[in-house]
C-alpha positions as CSV (number, residue, x, y, z in Angstrom):
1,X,-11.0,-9.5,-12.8
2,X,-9.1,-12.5,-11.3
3,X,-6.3,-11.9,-13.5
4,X,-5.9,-8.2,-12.2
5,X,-6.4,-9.4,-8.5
6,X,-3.5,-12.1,-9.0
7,X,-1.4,-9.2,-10.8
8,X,-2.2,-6.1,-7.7
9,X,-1.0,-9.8,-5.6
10,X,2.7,-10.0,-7.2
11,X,2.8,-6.2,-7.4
12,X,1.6,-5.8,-3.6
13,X,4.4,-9.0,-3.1
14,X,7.5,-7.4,-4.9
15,X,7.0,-3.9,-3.0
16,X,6.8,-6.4,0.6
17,X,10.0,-8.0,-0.5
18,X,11.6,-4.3,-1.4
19,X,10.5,-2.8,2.0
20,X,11.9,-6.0,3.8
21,X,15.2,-5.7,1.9
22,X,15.0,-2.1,3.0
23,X,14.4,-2.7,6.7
24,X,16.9,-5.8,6.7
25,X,19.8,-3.0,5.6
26,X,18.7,-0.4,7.5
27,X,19.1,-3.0,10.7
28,X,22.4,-4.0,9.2
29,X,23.6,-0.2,9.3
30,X,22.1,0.0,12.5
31,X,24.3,-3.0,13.5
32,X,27.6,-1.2,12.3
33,X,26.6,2.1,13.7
34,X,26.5,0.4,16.6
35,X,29.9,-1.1,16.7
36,X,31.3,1.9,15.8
37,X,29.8,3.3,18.5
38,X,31.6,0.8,20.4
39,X,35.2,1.3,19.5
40,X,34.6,5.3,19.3
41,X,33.5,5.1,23.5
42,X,36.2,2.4,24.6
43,X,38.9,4.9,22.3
44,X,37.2,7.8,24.5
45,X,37.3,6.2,27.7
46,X,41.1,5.6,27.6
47,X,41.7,9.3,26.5
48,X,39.7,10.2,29.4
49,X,42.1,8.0,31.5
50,X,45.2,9.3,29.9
51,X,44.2,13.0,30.5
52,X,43.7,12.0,34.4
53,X,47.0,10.9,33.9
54,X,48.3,13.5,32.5
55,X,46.7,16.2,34.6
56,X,48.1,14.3,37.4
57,X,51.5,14.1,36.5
58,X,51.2,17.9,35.4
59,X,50.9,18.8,39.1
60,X,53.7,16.8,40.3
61,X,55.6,18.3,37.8
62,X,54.8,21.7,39.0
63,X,55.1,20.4,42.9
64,X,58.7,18.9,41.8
65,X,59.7,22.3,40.0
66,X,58.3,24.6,43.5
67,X,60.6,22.3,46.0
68,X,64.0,22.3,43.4
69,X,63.3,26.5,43.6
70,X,63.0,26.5,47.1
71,X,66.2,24.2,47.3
72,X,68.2,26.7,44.8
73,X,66.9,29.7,46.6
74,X,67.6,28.1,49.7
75,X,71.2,27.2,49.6
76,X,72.1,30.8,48.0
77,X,70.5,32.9,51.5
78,X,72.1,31.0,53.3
79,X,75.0,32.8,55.1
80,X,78.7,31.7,54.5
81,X,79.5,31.1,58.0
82,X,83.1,29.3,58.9
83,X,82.8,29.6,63.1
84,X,80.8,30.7,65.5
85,X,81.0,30.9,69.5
86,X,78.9,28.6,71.4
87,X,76.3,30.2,73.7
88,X,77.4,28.2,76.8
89,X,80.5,28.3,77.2
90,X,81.6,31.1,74.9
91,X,84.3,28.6,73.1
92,X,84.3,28.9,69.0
93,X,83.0,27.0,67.3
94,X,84.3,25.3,63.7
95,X,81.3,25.0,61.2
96,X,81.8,22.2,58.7
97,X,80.8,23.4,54.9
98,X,77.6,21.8,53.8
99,X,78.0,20.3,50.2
100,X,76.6,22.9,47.7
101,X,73.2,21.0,45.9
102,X,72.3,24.2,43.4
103,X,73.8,23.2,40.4
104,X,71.9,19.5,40.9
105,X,68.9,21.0,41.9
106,X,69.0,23.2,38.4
107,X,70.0,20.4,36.1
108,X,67.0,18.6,37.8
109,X,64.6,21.7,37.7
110,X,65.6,22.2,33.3
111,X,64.8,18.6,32.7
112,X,61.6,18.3,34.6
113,X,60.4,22.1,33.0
114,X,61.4,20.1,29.2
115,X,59.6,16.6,30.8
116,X,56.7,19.2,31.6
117,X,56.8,21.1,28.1
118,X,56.5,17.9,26.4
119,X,54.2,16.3,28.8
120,X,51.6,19.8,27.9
121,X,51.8,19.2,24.1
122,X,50.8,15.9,24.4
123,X,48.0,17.1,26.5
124,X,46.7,19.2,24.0
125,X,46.8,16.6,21.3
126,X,44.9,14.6,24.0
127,X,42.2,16.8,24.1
128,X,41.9,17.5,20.4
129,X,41.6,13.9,19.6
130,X,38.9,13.9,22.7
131,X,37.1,16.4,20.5
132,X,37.1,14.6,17.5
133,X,36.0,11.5,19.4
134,X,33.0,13.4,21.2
135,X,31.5,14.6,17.6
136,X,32.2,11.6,15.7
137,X,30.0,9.8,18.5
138,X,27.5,12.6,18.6
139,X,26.7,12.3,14.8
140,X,26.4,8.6,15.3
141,X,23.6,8.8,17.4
142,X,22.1,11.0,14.8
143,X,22.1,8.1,12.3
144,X,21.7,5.6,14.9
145,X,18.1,7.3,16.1
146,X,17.6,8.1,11.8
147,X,17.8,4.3,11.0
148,X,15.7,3.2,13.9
149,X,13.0,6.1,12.9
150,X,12.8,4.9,9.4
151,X,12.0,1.3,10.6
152,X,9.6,2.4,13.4
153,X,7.5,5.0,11.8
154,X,7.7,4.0,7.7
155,X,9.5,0.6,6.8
156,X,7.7,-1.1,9.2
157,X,3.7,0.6,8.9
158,X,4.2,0.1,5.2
159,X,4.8,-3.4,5.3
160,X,2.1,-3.9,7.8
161,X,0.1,-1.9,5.0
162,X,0.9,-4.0,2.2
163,X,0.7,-7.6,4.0
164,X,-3.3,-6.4,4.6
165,X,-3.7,-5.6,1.2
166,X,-2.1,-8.7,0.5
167,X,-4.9,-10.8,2.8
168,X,-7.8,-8.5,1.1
169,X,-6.9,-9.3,-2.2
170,X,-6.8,-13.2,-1.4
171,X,-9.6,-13.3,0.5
172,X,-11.6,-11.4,-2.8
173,X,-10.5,-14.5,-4.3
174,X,-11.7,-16.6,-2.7
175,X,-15.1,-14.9,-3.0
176,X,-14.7,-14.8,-6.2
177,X,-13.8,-18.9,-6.1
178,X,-17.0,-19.2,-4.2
179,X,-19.2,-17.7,-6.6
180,X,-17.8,-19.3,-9.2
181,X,-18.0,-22.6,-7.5
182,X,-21.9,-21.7,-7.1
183,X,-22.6,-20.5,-10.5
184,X,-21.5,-24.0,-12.0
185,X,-23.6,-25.3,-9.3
186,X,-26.8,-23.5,-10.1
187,X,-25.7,-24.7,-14.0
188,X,-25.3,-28.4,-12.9
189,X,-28.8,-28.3,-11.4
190,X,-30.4,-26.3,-14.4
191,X,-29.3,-29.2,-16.3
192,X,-30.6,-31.4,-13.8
193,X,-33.7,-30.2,-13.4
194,X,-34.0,-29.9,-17.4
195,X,-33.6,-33.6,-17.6
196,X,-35.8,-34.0,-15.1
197,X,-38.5,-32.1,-16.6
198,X,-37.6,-33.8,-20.0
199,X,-37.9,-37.5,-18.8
200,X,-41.1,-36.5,-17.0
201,X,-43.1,-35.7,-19.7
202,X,-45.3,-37.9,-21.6
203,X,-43.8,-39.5,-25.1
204,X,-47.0,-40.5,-26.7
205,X,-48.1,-36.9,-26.2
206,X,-47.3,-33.8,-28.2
207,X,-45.5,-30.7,-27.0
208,X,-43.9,-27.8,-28.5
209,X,-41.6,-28.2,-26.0
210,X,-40.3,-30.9,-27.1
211,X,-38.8,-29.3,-29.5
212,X,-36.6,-27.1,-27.1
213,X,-34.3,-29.0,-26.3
214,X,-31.2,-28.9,-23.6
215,X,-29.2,-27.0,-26.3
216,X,-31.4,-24.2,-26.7
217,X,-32.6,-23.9,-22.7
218,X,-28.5,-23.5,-22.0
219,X,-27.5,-21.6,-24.4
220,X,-30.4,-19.3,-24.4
221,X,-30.1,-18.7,-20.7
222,X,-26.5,-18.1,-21.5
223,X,-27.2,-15.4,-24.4
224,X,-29.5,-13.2,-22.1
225,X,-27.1,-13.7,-18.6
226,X,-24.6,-11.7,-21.0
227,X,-26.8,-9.6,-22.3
228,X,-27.7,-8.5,-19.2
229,X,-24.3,-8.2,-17.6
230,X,-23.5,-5.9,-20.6
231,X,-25.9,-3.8,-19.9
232,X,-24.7,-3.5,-16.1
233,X,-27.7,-5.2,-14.8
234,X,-26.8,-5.3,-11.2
235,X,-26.2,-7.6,-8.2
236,X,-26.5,-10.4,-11.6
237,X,-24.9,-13.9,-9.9
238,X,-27.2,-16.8,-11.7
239,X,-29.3,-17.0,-14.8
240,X,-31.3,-20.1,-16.2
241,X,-34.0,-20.2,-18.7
242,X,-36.7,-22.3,-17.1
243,X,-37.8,-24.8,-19.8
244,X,-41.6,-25.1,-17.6
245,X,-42.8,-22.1,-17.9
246,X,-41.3,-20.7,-20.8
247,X,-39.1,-17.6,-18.6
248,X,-35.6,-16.7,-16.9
249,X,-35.1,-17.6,-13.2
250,X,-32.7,-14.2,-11.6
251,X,-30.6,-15.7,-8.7
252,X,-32.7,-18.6,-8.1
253,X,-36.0,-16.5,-8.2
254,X,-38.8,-15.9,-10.9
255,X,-38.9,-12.6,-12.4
256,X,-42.2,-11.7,-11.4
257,X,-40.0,-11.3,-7.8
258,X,-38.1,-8.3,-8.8
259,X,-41.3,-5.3,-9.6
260,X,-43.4,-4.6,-12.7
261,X,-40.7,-1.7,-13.9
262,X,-37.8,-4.4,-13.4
263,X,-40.1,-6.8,-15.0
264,X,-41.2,-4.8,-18.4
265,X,-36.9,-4.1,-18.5
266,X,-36.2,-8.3,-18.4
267,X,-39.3,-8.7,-20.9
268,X,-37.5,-6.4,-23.1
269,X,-34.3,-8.1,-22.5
270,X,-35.7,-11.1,-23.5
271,X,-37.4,-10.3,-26.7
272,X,-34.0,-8.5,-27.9
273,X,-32.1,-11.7,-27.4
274,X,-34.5,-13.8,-28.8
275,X,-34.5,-12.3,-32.0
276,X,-31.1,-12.3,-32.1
277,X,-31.2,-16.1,-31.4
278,X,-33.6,-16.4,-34.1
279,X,-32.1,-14.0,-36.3
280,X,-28.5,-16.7,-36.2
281,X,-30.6,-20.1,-35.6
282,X,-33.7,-19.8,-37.1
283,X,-34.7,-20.7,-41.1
284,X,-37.3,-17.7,-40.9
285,X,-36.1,-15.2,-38.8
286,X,-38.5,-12.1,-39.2
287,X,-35.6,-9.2,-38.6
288,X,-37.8,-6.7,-36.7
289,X,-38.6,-5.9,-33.3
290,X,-40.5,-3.6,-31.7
291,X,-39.7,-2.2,-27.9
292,X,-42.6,-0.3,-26.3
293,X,-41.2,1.8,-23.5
294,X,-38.5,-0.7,-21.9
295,X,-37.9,1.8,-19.4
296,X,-40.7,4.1,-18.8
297,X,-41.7,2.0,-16.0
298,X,-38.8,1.8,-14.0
299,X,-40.0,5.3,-12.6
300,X,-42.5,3.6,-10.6
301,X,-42.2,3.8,-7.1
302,X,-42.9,0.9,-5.6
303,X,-40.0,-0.7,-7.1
304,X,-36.2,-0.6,-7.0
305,X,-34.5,2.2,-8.5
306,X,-32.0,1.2,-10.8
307,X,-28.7,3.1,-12.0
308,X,-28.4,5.6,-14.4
309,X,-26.0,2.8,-16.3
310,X,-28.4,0.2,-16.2
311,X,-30.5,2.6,-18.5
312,X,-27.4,3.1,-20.6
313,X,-26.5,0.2,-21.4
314,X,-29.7,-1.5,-22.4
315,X,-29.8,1.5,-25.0
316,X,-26.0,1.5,-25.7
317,X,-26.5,-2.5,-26.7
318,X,-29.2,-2.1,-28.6
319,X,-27.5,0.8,-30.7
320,X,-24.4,-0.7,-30.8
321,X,-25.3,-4.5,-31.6
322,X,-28.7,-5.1,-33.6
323,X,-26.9,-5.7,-37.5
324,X,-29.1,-7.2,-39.3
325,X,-32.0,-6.4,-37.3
326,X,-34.1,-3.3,-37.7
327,X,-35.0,-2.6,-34.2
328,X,-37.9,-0.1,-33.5
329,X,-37.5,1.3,-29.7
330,X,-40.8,3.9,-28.4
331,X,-39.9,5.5,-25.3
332,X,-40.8,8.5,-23.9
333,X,-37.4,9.8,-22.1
334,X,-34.1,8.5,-23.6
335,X,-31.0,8.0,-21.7
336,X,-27.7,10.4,-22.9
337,X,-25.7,8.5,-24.8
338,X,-24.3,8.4,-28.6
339,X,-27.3,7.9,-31.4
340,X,-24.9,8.6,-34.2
341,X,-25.5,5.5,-35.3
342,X,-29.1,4.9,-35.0
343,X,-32.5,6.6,-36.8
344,X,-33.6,9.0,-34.1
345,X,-37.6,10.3,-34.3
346,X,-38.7,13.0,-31.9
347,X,-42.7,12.6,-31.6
348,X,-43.9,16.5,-31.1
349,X,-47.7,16.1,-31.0
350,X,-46.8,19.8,-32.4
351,X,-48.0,20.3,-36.2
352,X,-46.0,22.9,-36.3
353,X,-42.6,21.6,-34.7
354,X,-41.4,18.3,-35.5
355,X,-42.8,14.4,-36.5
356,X,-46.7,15.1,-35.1
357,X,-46.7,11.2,-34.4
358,X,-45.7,8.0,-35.2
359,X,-47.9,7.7,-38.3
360,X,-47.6,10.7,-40.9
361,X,-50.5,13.2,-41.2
362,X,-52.4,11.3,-38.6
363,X,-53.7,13.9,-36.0
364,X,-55.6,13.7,-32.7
């Protein structure tokens, strides 16, 4: 059980240090996106400036061109006048020839329509690249807001997620450290007490048991807190076979604490590994046992209901571990489970149907 906490621990650990690697990129893309974000808005805010520009310079391009027309168109309406009389004193008068400023005014007008020309293509590369600038930021902001998302509302819960786990899993050990902890406890003072009850006792006198010593009391106690584990006994945290009087002590109480049906189960638990003590230990081991209704009472009311498994297993141990021991089990209703392997009698009380009873041609 420990060993599968510690390995969900360095499972739940590698998949923390994945999602951190995870977030830590995702914050470095984040960090990139951002500078390109950067360079992409100071590139747009010049070409916004040099559009300004440009849309500036296009109207005093088109203001220059208006006044070198009106100039040319000028200077050709005007009339070609060499004297004229004075409105005073009716004397003539000489007109001096202005100096003719078309042909300037058109050399000036063709270069500022080519200046103009040139100034309009560059305009509309201007505005194409601000397109491309406008989209490239748009999309992003797409991945910007995706990478901030995926830490916000997954990286991030799922590390929360596992870190939890993480403290649930340690803190089940140290329950389970605890219990442990206790168990050699209650084992210490088993022995304790054993002694105790050993040096108590009178030398000169005789007792049978006397001849139960430490050894057995431990390892006895030990035999039946596994066989009851095994057969899913439940809520099982200490064991000790009490040397006094002869019985097993459940989590520091007697068993006449836990109910006649729980009782008549632990009696039967105890008999089964007691002849299987005997059956390894002993010179004389008589090989038999016989189990009247181990179970039956457990339908009683006033006591606890056990599980459906706890009924199993006492039945699946006994089919599945009594070698060399012919074990003889009377019970009225039988849990479910596989008898391939065992001698199974069906008591009718029908002369017609069946075994009548348990001895042959014997009839109520």
């Amino acid at each position: 059980m420990r060993h599968s906490i510690n390995q969900e621990i360095e499972s739940l650990i590698t998949q923390v240090t994945e999602n951190e690697q995870r977030i830590s990129e995702a914050i470095d893309e984040n960090k990139r996106i951002l500078q390109s974000l950067h360079e992409k808005n100071d590139a747009l805010s010049e070409c916004n400036v040099l559009i300004n520009r440009y849309q500036e310079l296009t109207t005093q391009y088109g203001a220059d061109l208006k006044r070198l027309s009106f100039i040319v168109d000028g200077t050709a309406n005007m009339p070609q006048i060499s004297e004229t009389q004075c409105p005073f004193c009716d004397g003539k008068i000489r007109i001096e020839k202005t100096p003719n400023y078309i042909e300037a005014a058109k050399s000036d007008y063709k270069k500022i329509k080519l200046q103009a020309k040139d100034l309009q293509k560059a305009y509309d590369e201007l505005l194409a690249e601000k397109d491309i600038l406008e989209s490239s930021i748009e999309s992003l902001l797409a991945k910007k807001q995706s990478a901030e998302e995926l830490v916000a509302n997954k990286l991030t819960p799922k590390a929360n997620q596992l870190k939890e786990k993480i403290a649930e899993y340690k803190k089940t050990l140290e329950y389970q450290n605890e219990i442990s902890f206790l168990k050699k406890l209650v084992e210490q003072k088993t022995s304790d007490i054993i002694d105790t009850e050993s040096l108590g006792e009178s030398e000169n006198k005789f007792k049978v048991k006397d001849y139960f010593d430490y050894s057995f009391v431990s390892e006895f106690g030990k035999w039946i807190k596994l066989f009851l584990e095994d057969c899913k006994y439940p809520n099982l945290t200490s064991l000790i076979f009490d040397k006094a009087t002869m019985d097993i002590v459940l989590n520091g109480k007697k068993k006449s604490a836990n109910g006649k049906g729980y009782n008549a189960y632990l009696n039967s638990a105890v008999a089964i590994v007691l002849s299987r003590y005997m059956q390894k230990h002993a010179h004389y081991a008589p090989g038999l046992i016989l189990l009247d209704s181990p179970i039956l009472s457990l339908k009683e009311i006033d006591t606890q209901k056990p599980s459906q498994s706890m009924r199993n297993g006492l039945f699946e141990n006994i089919a599945s571990t009594s070698e060399g021991i012919q074990t003889i089990v009377i019970e009225n209703e039988i849990p479910e489970i596989d008898y391939s392997n065992v001698n199974l009698i069906h008591f009718t009380k029908n002369a017609n149907t069946g075994r009548y009873g348990f001895l042959i041609d014997v009839m109520d």
